[in-house]
C-alpha positions in Angstrom: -44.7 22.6 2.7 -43.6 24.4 -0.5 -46.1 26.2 -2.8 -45.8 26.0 -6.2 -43.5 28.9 -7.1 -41.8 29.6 -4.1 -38.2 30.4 -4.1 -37.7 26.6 -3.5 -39.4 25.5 -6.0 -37.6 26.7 -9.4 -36.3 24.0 -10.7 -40.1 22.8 -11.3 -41.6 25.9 -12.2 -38.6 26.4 -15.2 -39.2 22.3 -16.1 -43.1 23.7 -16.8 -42.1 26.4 -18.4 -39.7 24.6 -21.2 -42.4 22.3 -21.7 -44.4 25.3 -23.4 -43.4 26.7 -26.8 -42.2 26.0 -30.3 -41.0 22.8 -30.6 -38.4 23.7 -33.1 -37.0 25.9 -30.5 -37.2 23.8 -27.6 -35.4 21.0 -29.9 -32.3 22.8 -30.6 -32.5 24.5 -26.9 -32.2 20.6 -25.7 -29.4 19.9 -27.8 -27.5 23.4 -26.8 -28.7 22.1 -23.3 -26.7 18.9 -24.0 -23.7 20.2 -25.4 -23.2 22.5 -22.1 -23.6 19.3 -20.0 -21.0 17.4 -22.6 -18.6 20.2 -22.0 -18.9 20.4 -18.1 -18.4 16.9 -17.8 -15.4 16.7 -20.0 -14.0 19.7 -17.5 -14.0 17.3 -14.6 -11.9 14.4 -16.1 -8.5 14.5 -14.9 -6.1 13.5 -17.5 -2.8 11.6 -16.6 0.7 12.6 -16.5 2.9 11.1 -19.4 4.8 8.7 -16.9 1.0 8.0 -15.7 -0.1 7.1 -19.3 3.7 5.2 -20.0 3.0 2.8 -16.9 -0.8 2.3 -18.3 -0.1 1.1 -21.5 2.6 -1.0 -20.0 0.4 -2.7 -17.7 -2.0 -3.2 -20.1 0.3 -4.9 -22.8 1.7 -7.4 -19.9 -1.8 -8.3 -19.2 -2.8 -8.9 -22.9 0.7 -10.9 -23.5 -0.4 -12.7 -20.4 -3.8 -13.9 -21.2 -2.0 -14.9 -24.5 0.6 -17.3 -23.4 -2.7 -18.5 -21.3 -5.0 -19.2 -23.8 -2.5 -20.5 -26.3 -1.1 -22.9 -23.5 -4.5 -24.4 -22.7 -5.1 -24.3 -26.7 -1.9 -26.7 -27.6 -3.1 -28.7 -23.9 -6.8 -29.2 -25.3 -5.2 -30.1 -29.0 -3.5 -32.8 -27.3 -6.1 -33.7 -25.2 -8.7 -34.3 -28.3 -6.1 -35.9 -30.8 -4.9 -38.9 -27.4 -9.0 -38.8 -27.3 -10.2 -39.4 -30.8 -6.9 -40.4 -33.0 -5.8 -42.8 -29.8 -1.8 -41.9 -31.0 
């Protein structure tokens, strides 16, 4: 078992210790906090190549243009459908 501050324990003994103080200063130390965690995130993104990005945007516009022609096919199909239905010509 681990006693409270033991080398293994740290993490703890620091989350006690930010707990105590001005709260002014603890507030802007938990945004500064936040804006280090922002920036190392953003550090491990990997950001594609331009051929990468030129094949991405061209899949994406084939699916868009895709679902399209779907939705405006079963669109003129339902139209149809509702006019034989309800104005029987």
């Amino acid at each position: 078992m681990t006693e409270l501050g033991s080398p293994r324990d740290t993490g703890r003994t620091k989350k006690v210790a930010a707990k105590s103080g001005n709260p002014v200063s603890r507030f802007f130390a938990s945004i500064g906090l936040f804006i280090r965690q922002i920036l190392d995130e953003l550090r491990k993104v990997v950001r594609p190549t331009g051929s990468e990005l030129l094949n991405y945007t061209v899949v994406v516009i084939l699916f868009v243009v895709a679902i399209m022609g779907i939705v405006a096919g079963l669109d003129v199909v339902l139209q149809r459908l509702v006019l034989w239905v309800f104005a029987g010509s």
